[in-house]
N, C-alpha and C positions, 0 to 999 in steps of 0.2 A: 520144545516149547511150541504152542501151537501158535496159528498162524494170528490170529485172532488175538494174543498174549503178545507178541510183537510187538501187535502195531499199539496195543495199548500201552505198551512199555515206552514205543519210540515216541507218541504223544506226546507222555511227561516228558521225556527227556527235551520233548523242543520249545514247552513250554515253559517247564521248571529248570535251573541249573540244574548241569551235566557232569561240569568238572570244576575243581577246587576254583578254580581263577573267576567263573561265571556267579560259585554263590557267594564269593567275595564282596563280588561285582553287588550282584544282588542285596545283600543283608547291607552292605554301603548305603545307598539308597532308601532301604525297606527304613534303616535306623535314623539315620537324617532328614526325610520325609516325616517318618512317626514321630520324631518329635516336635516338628512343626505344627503339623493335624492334630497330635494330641494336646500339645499345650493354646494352638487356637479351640479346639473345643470343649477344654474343660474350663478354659477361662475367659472365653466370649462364646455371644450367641449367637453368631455369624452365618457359620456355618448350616443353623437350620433354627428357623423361625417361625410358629407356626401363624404368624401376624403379617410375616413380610413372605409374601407370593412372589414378587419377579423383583432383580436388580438392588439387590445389598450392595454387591460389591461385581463390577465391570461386569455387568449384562445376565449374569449369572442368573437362571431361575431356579435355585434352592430345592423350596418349598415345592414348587411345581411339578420340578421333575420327581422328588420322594414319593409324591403323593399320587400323580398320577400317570408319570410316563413322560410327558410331554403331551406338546398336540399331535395328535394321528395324522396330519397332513405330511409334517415332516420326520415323525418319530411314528412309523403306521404299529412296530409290535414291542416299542419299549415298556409300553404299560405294566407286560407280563412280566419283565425283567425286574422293574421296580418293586415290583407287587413282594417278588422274592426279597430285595437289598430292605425293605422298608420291614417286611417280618423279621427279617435275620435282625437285624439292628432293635426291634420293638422286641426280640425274646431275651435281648442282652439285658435292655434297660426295664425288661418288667410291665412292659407296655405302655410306660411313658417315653413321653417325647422330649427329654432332660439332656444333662449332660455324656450321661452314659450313651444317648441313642446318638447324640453327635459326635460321641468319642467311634463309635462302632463305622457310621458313615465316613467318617475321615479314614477310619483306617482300610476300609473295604477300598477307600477313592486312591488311598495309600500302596495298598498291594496293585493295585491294576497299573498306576504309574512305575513303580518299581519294576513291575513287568515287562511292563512295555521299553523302558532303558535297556534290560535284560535282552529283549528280543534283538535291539540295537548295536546290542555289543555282540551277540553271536553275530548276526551278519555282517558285522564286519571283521571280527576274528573268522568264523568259518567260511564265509561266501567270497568274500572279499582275497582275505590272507594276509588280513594287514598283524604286523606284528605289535604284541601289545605297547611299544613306546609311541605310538601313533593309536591305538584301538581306545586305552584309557584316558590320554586328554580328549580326545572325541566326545567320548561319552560324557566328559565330565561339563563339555563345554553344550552338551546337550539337555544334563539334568541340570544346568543352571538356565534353563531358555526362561522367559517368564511362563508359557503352556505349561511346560511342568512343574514349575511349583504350585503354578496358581490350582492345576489338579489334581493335585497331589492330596489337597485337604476336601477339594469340591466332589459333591454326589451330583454328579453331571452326566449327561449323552457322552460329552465328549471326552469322559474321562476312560469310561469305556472302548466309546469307538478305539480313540488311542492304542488303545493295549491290542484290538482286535486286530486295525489295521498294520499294523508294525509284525504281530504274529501273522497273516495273513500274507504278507508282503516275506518275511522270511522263509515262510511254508513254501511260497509259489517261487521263491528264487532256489530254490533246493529243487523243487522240481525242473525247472529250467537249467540247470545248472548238469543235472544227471541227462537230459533231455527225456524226460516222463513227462505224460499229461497228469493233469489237474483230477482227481479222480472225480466221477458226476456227485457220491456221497458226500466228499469234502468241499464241494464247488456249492451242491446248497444249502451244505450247513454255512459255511461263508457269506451267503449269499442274503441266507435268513436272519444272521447273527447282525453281522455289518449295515444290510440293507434296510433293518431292521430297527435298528438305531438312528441310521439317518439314512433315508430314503436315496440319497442323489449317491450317496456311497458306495450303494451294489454296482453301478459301471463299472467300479475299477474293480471288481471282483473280477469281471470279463477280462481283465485287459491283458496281464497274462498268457492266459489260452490264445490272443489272436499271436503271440511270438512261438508255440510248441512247435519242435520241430515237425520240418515239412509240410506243414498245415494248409498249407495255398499249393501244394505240389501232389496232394494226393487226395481226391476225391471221399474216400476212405474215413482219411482222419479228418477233413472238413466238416465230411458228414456227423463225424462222433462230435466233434467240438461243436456243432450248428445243435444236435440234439440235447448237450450237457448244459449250454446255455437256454433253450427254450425250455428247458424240465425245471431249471434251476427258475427263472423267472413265472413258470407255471404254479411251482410251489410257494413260491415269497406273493404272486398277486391272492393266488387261493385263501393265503392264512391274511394277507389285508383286508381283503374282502370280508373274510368270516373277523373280522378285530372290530369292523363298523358294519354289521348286519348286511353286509352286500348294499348299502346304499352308496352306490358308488359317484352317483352325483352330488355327495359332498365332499369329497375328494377336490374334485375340480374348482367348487364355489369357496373351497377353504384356500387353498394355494393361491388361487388365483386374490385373495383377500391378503395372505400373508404376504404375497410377493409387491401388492401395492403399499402396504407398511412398512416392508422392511428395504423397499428399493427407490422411496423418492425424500432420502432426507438429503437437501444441498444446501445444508449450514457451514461446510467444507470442502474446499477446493477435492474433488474428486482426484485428481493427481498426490493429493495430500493426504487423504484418506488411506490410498492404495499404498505407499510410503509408510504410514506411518500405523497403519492399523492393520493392512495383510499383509505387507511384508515386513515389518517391522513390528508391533506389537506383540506378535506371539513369540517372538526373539527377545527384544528389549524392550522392557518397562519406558512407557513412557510421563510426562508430566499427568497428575491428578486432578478431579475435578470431584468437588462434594456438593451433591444436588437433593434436594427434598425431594422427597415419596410419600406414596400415600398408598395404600390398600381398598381404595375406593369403602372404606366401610368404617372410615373416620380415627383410624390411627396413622400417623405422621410417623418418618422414620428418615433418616439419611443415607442414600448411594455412594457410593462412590462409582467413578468412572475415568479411564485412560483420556486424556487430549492429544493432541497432536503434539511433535518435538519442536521444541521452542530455540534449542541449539543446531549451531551446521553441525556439528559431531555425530550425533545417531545418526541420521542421512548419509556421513561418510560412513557408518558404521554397517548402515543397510546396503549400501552401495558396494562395498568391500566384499559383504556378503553372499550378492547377489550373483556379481562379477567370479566369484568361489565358483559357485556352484555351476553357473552356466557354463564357467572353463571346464569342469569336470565332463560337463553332458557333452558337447564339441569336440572334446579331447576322448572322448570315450563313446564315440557318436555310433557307431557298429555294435554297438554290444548292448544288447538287447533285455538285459536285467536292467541299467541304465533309462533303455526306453520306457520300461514298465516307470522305472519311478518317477520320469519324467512326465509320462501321460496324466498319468496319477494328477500329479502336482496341478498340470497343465487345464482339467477339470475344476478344480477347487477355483483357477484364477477366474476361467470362462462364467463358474455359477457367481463370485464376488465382484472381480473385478471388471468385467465386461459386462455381466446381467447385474449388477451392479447387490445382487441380492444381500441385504446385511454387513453393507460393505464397511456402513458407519462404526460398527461394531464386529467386523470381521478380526479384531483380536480373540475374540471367546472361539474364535471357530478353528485355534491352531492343533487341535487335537486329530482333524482330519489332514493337516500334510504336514507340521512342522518337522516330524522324523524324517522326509524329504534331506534337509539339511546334512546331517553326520554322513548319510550313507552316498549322498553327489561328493561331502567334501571327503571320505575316504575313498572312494573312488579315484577321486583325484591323486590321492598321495602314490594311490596302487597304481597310476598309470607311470608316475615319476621317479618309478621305483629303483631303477636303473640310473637316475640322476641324480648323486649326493647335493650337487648347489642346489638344483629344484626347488629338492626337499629341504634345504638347509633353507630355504627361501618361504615355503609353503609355511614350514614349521616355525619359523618367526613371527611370520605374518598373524597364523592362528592362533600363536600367543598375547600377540597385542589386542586380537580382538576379546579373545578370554580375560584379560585381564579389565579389559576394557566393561565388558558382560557384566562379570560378576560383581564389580563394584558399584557398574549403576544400579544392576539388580539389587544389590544387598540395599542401598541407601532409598530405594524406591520402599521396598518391604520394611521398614522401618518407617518410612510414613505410612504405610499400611497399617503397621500397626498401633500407629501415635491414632489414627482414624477408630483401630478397635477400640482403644484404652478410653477414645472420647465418648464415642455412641453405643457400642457394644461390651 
């Protein structure tokens, strides 16, 4: 088999399930998803309207993203990507924009989330070595977050991103794990793919390569890692540049517009926001709000949107969470696949929580770290492996929250859909 055959072979294998337990895993997912996505899209309109442009449902831009990519300030080459999901979906339905083409974008938004759990569950079956009585509640406690259902049915950035970053993030702990670099070919397709969908993403593509081995100890491999990164960033600004004609001074006059829109709303305690919208939000459902809309061109339509937690329960719920996960990183502080996910994470807080960007609505943005979560709290169980109380401890605890999850989630998604049944 030639070399070439390989590696086209090992591709699939780390994308698609490998072994009987993975497409289990997977088709799990693919079927419990698909029926969600397809019975909201063959029996509301929700999912894509070609009247409602931005915020149907929690911040969501539908419409927007179908049609045109998003905006190029922060989305510089999803255009092309959509260009693709919007004909594949337009050849199913005939070239209307019906039920069929929403049935097609739920399941395309279907397969990427499935994916992306998939990728979730390899690394911690393989990277990890957690055994499957810890690897499957994980997961399960992951496909019930609200990020993945709520993308599960959405044609989103971030439903994407998700799948990319979580592949990405597994790709580069297999190489770290072997101690191999990042190859420069798979560092800017990475680089183009991720960074591509959301601009502030391509960091953490780097982030990686600064842990390969001996990298600070050898002049050598510094230099390849210094080169791998400015080719890869040479080729993601070139193809930005040539997406907006090289007028690269609207680049600037656009950001610098979206970051004064999306970072001075203080209708909420900032400490509240970050509680209950980035870190909480994209975990657990919170209370609803239904707000009128308009499409600036004289049709009237109703949002929905997340509020803040009205109970002390989520709070202890996010708190529990939180406390998980930071015990994982401390308890696992030298180990350097750990760093990467933590850096990672540590980005997402800096552009919301600190530069405060989106912060109001940084629920929609959990497609860029909520996988954060499973792979700090497996980690954790891998360090206490050696400790049955620990774990008899961990493993309780992680029940209560699961149990906790899924039933507010479920009773949340059932006002959801008491909302479709009204307006949609």
């Amino acid at each position: 088999m030639s070399k070439f055959k390989i590696k086209f072979v090992d591709f699939f294998k780390l994308i698609f399930p490998s072994t009987g337990i993975e497409l289990i895993v997977f088709l799990f997912f693919l079927v419990v998803y698909g029926y969600l996505g397809s019975y909201i899209a063959i029996h509301h309109k929700i999912i894509f309207d070609a009247r409602i442009p931005w915020d149907a449902y929690f911040s969501f831009d539908n419409k927007s993203i179908v049609m045109t990519g998003g905006s190029f300030e922060r989305h510089p080459l999803s255009y092309y990507f959509f260009n693709w999901i919007r004909e594949l979906a337009l050849l199913f339905s005939d070239g209307k924009m019906d039920g069929n083409f929403r049935f097609v974008l739920a399941w395309l938004s279907n397969l990427a989330v499935s994916l992306s759990v998939l990728q979730v569950f390899k690394y911690l079956k393989n990277i990890i070595g957690l055994p499957l009585i810890f690897t499957v509640p994980l997961i399960l406690f992951f496909g019930s977050f609200s990020t993945t259902i709520l993308l599960s049915f959405t044609p989103e950035n971030f439903t994407y991103t998700l799948f990319l970053l979580t592949l990405f993030h597994h790709y580069a702990a297999i190489k770290l794990k072997r101690e191999e670099k990042i190859p420069a070919l798979a560092l800017v397709l990475s680089g183009i793919t991720i960074g591509g969908l959301t601009v502030t993403n391509i960091m953490k593509v780097f982030i990686p390569v600064a842990f390969e081995k001996g990298l600070f100890r050898s002049w050598k491999k510094f230099g390849n890692a210094a080169f791998r990164v400015i080719f890869t960033c040479t080729c993601f600004i070139l193809l930005y540049l040539n997406r907006i004609d090289f007028k690269y001074e609207n680049i600037f006059s656009k950001t610098n517009e979206q970051y004064e829109k999306f970072s001075n709303v203080n209708a909420t305690p900032t400490w509240d926001m970050i509680l209950s919208y980035f870190f909480g939000g994209n975990i657990l459902f919170s209370n609803f709000i239904i707000r009128d809309k308009h499409n600036m061109h004289g049709y009237h339509y109703k949002g929905i949107i997340m509020d803040v937690y009205t109970s002390w329960i989520p709070y202890i719920f996010i708190a529990a969470s939180l406390a998980l996960i930071f015990w994982s990183y401390f308890k696992n502080f030298r180990n350097k696949l750990i760093q990467v996910l933590m850096i990672s994470f540590i980005v997402d807080i800096i552009i919301h929580c600190i530069m405060r960007f989106g912060l109001h609505t940084s629920f929609i943005y959990g497609g860029h770290f909520v996988f954060v979560y499973p792979l700090l709290l497996g980690w954790l169980f891998y360090s206490y492996r050696q400790s049955p109380k620990m774990l008899s401890f961990l493993t309780a605890l992680c029940c209560i929250l699961f149990v906790y999850l899924t039933a507010n989630n479920y009773l949340r998604m059932t006002e959801f859909f008491w909302f479709l049944k009204m307006y949609y």
